[in-house]
N, C-alpha and C positions, 0 to 999 in steps of 0.2 A: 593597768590593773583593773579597767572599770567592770570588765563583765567575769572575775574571777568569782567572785560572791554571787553573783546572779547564776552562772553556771554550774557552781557546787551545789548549791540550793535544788536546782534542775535537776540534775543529778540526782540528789537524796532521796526525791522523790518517784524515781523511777526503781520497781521491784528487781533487782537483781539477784536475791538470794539462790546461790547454791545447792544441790540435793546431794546428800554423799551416798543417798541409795539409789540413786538412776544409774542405769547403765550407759545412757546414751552422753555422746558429749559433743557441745558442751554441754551441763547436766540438765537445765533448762532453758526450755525458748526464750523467756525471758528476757535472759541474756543474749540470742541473737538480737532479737528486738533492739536492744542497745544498743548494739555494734551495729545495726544499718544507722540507727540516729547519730551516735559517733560519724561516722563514715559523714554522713550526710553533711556533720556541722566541721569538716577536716578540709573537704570541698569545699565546703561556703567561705572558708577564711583562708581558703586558695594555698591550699597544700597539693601535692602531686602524689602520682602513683597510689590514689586513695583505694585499697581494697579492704572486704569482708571475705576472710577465704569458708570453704566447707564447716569449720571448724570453731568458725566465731572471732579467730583472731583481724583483728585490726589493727593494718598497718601502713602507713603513707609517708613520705619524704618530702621534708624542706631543704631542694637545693644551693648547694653551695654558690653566696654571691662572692668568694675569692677563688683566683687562679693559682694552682699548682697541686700539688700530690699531698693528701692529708688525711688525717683516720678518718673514719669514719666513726661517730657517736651516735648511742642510740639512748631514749629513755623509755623508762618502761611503766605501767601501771597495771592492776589487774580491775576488771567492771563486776566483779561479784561481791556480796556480801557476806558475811559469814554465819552459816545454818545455827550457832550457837544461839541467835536471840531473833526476836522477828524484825522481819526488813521493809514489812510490808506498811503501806500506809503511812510514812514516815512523815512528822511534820516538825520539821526545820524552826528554830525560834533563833533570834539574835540578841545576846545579849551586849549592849553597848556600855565599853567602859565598866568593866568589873570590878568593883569593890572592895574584893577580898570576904565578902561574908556568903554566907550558905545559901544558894539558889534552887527554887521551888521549880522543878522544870514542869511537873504536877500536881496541883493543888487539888486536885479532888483523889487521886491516889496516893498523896504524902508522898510523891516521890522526890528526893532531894538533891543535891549533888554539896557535901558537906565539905570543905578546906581540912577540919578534922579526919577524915574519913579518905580524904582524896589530897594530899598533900600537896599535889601538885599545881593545886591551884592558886598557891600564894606566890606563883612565876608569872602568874595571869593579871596581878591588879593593874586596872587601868588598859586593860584589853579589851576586843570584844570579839565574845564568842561565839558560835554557834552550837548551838544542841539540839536533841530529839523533844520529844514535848513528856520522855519518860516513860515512853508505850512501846518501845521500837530501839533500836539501835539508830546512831544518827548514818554511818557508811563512809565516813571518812575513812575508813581503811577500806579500799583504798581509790574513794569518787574524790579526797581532794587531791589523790597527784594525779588524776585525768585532769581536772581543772586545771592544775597548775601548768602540767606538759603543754597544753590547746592553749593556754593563757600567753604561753611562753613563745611557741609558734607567730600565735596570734601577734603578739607584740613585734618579733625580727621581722615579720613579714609586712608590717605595719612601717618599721622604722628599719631600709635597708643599708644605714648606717652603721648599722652594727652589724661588723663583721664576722662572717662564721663559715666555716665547712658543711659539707653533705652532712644533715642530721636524720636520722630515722626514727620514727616512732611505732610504740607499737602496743596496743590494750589486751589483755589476755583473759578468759573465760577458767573459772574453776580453781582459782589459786585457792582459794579458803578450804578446799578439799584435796590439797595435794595434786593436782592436775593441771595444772597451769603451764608446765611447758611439755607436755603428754606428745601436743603436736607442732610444735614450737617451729618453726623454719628456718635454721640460725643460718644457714645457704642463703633465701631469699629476703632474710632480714639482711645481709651485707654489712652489718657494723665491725668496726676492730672491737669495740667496747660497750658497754652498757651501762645506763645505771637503772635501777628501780627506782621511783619513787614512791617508798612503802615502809617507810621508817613513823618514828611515832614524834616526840620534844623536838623541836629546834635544836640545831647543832650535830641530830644523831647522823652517824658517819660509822657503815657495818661491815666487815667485810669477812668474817669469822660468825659461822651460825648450828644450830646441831648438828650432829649424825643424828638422822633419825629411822625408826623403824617403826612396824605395825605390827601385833601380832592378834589373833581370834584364835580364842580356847574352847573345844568343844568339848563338853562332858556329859556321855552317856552313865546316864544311872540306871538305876534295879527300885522297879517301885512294888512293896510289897506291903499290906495291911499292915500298920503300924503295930496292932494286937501281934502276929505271928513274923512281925521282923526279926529277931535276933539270930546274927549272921549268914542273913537272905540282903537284907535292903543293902545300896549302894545310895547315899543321898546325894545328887547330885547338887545341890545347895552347899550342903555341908562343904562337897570337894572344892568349889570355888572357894570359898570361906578358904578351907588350908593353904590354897594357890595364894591368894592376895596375903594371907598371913605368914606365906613361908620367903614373901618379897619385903627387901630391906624396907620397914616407916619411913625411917629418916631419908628415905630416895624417891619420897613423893613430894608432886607439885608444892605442896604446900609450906615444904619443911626446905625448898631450896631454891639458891639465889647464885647469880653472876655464871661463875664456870660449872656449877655442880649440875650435874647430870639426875634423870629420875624414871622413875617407872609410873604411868598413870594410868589408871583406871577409867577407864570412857565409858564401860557400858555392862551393864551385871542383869541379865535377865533368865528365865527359870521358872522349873517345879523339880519336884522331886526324879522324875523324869530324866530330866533334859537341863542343861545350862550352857548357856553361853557367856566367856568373858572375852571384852577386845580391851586393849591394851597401844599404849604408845611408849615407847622406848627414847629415851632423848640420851646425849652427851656430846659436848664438845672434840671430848679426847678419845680417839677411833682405837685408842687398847680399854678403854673403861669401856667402852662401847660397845665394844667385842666379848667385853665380860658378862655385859649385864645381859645379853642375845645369851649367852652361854648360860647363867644362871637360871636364863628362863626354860630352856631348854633341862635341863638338871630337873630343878622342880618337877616338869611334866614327866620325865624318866624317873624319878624315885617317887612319886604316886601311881604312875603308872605299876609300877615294882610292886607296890600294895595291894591296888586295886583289881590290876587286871590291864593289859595292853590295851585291849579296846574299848578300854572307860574312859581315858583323855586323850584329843587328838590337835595337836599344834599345830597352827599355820603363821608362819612367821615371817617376812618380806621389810627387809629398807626401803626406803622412800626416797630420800635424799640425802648428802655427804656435805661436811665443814667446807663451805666453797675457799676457804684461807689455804687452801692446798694449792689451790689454781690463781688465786691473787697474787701471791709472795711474789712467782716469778716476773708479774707485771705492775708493781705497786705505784708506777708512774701514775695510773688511773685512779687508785686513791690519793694520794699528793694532789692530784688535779683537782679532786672535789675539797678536799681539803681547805686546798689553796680559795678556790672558789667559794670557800664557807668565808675564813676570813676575810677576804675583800669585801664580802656582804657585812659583815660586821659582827658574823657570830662566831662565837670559842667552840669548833669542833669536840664534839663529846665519841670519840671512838670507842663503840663496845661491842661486843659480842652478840651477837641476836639470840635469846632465848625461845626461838623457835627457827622456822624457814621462810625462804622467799622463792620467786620465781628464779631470782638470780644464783640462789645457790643449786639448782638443775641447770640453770643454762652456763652457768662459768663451766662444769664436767662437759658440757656439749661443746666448748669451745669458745665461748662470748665470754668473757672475763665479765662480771655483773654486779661489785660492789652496793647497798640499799640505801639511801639516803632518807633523810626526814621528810616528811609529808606536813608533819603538822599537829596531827591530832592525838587525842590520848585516851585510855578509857576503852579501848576497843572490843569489840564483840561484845556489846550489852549496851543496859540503856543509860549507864554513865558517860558514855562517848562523848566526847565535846571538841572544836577544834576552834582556836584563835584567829580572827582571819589575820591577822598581822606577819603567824607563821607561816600562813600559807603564801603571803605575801614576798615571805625571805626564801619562802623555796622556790619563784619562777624566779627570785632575784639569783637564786645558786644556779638554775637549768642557764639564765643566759649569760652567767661569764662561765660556767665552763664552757660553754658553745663560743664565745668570743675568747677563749685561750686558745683553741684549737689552733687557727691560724700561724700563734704564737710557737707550735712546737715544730711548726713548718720551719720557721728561723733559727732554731736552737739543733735543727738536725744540719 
């Protein structure tokens, strides 16, 4: 485990943020940049079939040192950070052996990271963690499962004791924007299975995650002298205002938790003019889900009714599906991680992901992709923090599922 702390730090440091308004992909160079250094450091500690394709994906094979017919396993991590907070300039601190009391990660901007405030941190005392300096997000979602996968590598190939099958890995570009498996290879990746490493607490284990959608409302107004408006002006401010007000409160982020489903607001800009709202659509349950696409839809038709047809105009598009449609039929692959958590010594926490992964686009493409814990918590902002202890138990998870493999050789 010596160079996993050194390597995530490496890592942190290096700018990978995301653009969700580039057309090109992946969205920035940046992020190839990465993927040749990946690539580079995959070679050095003597992995095979090491590529960077067109695309930015990065992917290379540690051959099987046992003989006979066995799946193939893949683990997966994404090299972007998330557009939400800056990535830039990140500086990494270590905090050794934590406390339990409220840590200054900035003293000259009072920025804090409180136990009150952040609960999560009374799972931490007597850890040590690492964070951003409170300026930056720190990028453990998701730079510490690259560390961990290379870590993991690093180690079987170090010590060919430990028995394992054909493993593949593979770094992907653009997941924080929904593009992550855009050009994905699941032909040239060759695994039966996958897993991500893109979970957040110790223990998580995901195999169930939104239906999600997108949707951009576009609202032509009528702008007319305020003095000689009456029934000329069409405000298109106002009309957004009725949109958001005619979608259920209680089915925003903010008012919901576990299985409940929401409507959220990303983005409200405008004049009287002109307005634009974009919008994301989440649920677990693909008839709630179908409802809330539907409502949205209604709304846009009964102000249109009002207004006039060519005052609001919908554009509305899924993204990605509950990958637990395509797990069910092979849950051998979660059992396996499962199992793989308790031999490490930790209590599998099975839930639901309240958002998406890489894996829930690639289980629909055919790779069955359950998410596993990474580590970190706090993500997309500059609360982020991650244990090194967890990140510790997650190359201890990558290498015995890699050494049960062998094992399902004998039980077939």
């Amino acid at each position: 485990m010596e160079n996993l702390v050194t390597r995530f730090i490496e890592y942190t440091r290096t700018y990978t943020t995301s653009d969700p308004k580039s057309e090109s992909f992946p969205s920035t160079s940046r992020q190839l940049s990465f993927a040749a250094t990946l690539a580079a450091e995959l070679k050095s500690i003597g992995l095979s079939d090491v590529e960077v394709d067109e695309y930015g994906y990065v992917m290379a094979t540690l051959p099987a040192n046992v003989s006979g017919k066995l799946p193939v396993v893949g683990f997966i991590a994404h090299m972007d950070t998330s557009p939400d907070f800056s990535g830039e300039n990140v500086k990494p601190q270590i905090i050794k052996k934590y406390d339990g009391g409220t840590l200054v990660l900035n003293k000259d901007k009072n920025i804090v990271l409180d136990p009150v405030e952040f609960p999560e941190l009374t799972n931490c005392i007597g850890l040590d963690l690492i964070t951003s300096d409170g300026t930056t997000l720190l990028g453990a979602d998701d730079k510490a499962g690259i560390a961990e996968i290379i870590t993991a590598m690093e180690i079987m190939i170090r010590k060919p004791e430990i028995k394992h099958g054909k493993i593949r890995i593979c770094f992907t570009p653009d997941e924080e924007i929904g593009h992550g498996a855009d050009h994905f290879d699941v032909g040239k990746f060759g695994a039966d299975f996958a897993y991500t490493l893109d979970g957040s607490e110790l223990g998580e284990l995901e195999f169930e995650n939104f239906n999600a959608a997108h949707a951009v409302i576009e609202i032509q107004g009528k702008s007319v002298h305020p003095g000689t408006a009456k029934n000329k002006m069409i405000n298109a401010l106002i009309v957004a205002n009725r949109i958001i007000s005619m979608l259920p409160a209680s089915q925003r982020p903010e008012h919901t938790e576990g299985y409940e489903g929401f409507f959220h607001l990303v983005s409200l800009s405008g004049n009287v003019s002109n307005a634009t709202l974009e919008l994301i659509i989440r649920d677990h349950d693909q008839e709630k889900f179908e409802q809330k696409k539907s409502l949205m839809t209604d709304v846009v038709r009964m102000l249109n009714s009002e207004y006039g047809n060519k005052v609001i105009r919908l554009g509305m598009n899924d993204q990605y599906y509950n990958m637990r449609q395509k797990i069910e039929p092979v849950m051998y692959v979660v059992d396996l991680a499962r199992n793989a958590m308790l031999q490490a010594g930790i209590e599998p926490k099975v839930k639901a992901i309240r958002g998406g992964t890489d894996g829930a686009r690639l289980s629909y493409m055919g790779l069955p992709c359950p998410n596993i814990f990474a580590g970190g918590m706090n993500f997309h902002g500059p609360y982020e923090f991650v244990p090194i202890q967890y990140m510790e138990k997650a190359v201890e998870v990558i290498l015995n599922i890699s050494q049960m493999i062998p094992g399902m050789q004998t039980k077939k």
